[in-house]
N, C-alpha and C positions, 0 to 999 in steps of 0.2 A: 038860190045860191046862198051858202053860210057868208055874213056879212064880215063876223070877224074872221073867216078866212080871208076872203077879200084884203083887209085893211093890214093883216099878217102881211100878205104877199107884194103889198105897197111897202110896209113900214120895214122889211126885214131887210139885209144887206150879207149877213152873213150865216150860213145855214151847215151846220154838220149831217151828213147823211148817213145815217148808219144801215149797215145793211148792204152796204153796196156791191154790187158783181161788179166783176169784172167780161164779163160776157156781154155781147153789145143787143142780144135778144132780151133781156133782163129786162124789167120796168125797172129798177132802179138805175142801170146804166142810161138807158134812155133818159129819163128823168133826170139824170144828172148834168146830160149832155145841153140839156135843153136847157137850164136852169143856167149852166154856165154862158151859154151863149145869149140867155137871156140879161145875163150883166151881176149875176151874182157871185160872192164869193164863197166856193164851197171847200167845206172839210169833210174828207171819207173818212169811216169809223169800220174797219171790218178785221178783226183779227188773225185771217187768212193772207190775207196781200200785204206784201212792201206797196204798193202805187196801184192806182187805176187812173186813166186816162192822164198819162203822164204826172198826174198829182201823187204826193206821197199819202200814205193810208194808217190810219191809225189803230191801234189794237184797240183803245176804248175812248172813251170822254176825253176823259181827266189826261190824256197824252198830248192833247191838242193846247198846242202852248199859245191859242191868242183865243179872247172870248169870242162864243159865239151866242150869236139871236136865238135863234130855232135849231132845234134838234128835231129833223123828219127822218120819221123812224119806219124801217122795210124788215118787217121784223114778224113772227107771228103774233097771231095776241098773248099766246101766252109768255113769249118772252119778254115784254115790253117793259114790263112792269122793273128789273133792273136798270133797265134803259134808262126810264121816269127819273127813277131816284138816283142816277149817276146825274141826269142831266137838273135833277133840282141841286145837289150840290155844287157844278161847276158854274151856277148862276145863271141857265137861259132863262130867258124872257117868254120863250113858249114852246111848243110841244108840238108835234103834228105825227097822227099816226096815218099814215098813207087809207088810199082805197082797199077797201074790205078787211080794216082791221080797225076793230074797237075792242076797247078795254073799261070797265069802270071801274078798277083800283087805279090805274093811269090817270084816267077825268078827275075819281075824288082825289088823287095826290098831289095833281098839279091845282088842282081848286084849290087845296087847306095852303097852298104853297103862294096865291095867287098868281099863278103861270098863265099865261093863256094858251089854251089848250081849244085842236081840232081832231077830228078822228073821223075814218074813211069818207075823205077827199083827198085826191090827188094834188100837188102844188104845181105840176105842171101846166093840167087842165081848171085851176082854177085861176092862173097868170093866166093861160090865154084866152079866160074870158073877159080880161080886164077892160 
C-alpha cells in the first residue's frame, strides 16, 4: 500500500473531483458518494453539468471559489496533463490520478512543483483501508 497515499487520505479535508458523472454506475459517482459520507468536503469539476449529487459543479479549477487540498482526477491519461497545471496554479497541495491512470508529465510537473502526487490508486479504496 502507497504510504503517501495513506497520509494524503488522513491529512486531506477537501478534494476537487474532476471528471465526475453524474451516472450513479460511474466510478467516479460512486467514489464520490463514498468520500462524501466519508466526511470529506468535495468540489465537482465537469464542464457538462450544472450539480451532481445535489452539489453544484464546476466548469474547471480556477471556478471553485474556496481552496482546495487534492485534486483527484477521473480523467484519461492523456488528458490530465491540463488538469496538472490548472491544479498547480490554483495552489493544491496534491494530485491524485485515480486507478489505471498514469501519466509522467503529470508526476514530473507536480514534482518540479513540489505537489505531492499519486497515480492509479483509487481514494476510495485506499480510505477503506485505513
Amino acid at each position: 500500500m502507497n504510504t503517501t497515499a495513506q497520509k494524503l487520505m488522513q491529512d486531506t479535508k477537501t478534494i476537487a473531483l474532476v471528471g465526475i458523472s453524474n451516472k450513479p454506475d460511474r466510478a467516479s459517482n460512486r467514489v464520490a458518494v463514498y468520500l462524501i459520507n466519508a466526511g470529506y468536503k468535495l468540489y465537482f469539476v465537469n464542464p457538462q453539468y450544472e450539480e451532481v449529487l445535489g452539489q453544484p459543479c464546476y466548469a474547471s479549477l480556477s471556478d471553485i471559489p474556496d481552496p482546495v487540498e487534492m485534486v483527484d482526477i477521473f480523467r484519461k491519461a492523456e488528458d490530465c496533463l491540463p488538469v496538472v497545471e490548472e491544479a498547480v496554479k490554483i495552489g493544491a497541495k496534491s494530485i491524485w490520478l485515480q486507478l489505471g491512470i498514469s501519466n509522467p508529465d503529470c508526476k514530473a510537473l507536480a514534482e518540479k512543483h513540489g505537489i505531492a502526487y499519486v497515480e492509479d490508486e483509487c481514494t476510495k479504496i485506499v480510505h477503506s483501508n485505513l
